[in-house]
N, C-alpha and C positions, 0 to 999 in steps of 0.2 A: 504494500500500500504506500503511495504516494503522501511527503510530509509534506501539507503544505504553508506551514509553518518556514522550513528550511527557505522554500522558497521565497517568501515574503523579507524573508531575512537577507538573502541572496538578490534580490534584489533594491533593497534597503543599502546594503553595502557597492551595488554598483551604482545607484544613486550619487553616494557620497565621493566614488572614485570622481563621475562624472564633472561632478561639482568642483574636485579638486583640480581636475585636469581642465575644466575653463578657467577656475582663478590662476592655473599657472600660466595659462595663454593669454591673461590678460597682464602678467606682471612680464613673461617675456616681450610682450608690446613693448612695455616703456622701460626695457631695459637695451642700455648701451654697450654697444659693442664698437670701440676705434682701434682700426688697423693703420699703423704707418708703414710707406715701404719705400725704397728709396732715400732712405734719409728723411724720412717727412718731407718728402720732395709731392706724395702722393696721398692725400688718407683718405679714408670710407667710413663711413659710421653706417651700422646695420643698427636691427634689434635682435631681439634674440629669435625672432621669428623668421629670420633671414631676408628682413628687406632692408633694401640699402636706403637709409634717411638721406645720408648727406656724402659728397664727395668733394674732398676740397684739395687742389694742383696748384702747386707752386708756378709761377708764371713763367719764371725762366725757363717752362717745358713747353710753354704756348706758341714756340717756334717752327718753321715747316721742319727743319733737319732735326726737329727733335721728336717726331710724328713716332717713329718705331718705338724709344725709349716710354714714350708718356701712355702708350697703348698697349707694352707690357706692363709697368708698373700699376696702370688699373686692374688691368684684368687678375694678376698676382694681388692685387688689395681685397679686388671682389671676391675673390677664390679663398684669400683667406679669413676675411671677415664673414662667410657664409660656410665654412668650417667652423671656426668660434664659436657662429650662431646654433650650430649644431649642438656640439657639445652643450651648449647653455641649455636649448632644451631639451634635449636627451636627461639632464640632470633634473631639470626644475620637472618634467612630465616624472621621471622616475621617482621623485620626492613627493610629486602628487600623488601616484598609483601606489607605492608602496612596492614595484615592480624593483628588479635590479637594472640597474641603466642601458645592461646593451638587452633585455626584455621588452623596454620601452618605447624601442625603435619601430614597432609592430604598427603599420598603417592603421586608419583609422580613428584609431583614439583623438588623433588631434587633427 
């Protein structure tokens, strides 16, 4: 015979996962992430949700012969600010869920 007691309970407890893992996607929102690279020649600021806010280029790369350099250094900014981002929440979902963090990597949830 089916408890359905268990159930109500089991679903009581994913209630509260759920809950936790939107308040964690709303604190990796307004959480900062700044990559510099190049010497701070380059920087990105993401969130921890992996969007890039802001990108800010030193000017002495705003030249044509400096076109290669200034369009590696972003793409290495973005690459690795949305790394970062990852790990951010892979940590804050995994703090939410009670999950172990490489568990939490699991589509869906967020």
């Amino acid at each position: 015979m089916f408890n359905f007691g268990n159930l109500a309970e089991l679903m009581k407890q994913f209630q509260t996962i759920r809950e936790n893992v939107d308040k964690a996607k709303e604190e990796l929102k307004r959480e900062n992430i700044v990559v510099e690279v190049g010497g701070g020649m380059v920087k990105v600021t993401a969130n921890g949700m992996g969007e890039i806010l802001d990108i800010e280029i030193d000017k002495s790369l705003l030249k044509e012969e400096e076109y290669q350099v200034l369009k590696e250094l972003i793409v290495s900014a973005v690459n690795e600010a949305f790394e970062r981002s990852k790990e951010v929440m892979t940590q804050k979902i995994s703090e939410a869920t009670g999950l172990p963090a490489n568990m939490s990597k699991f589509g869906g949830l967020f």
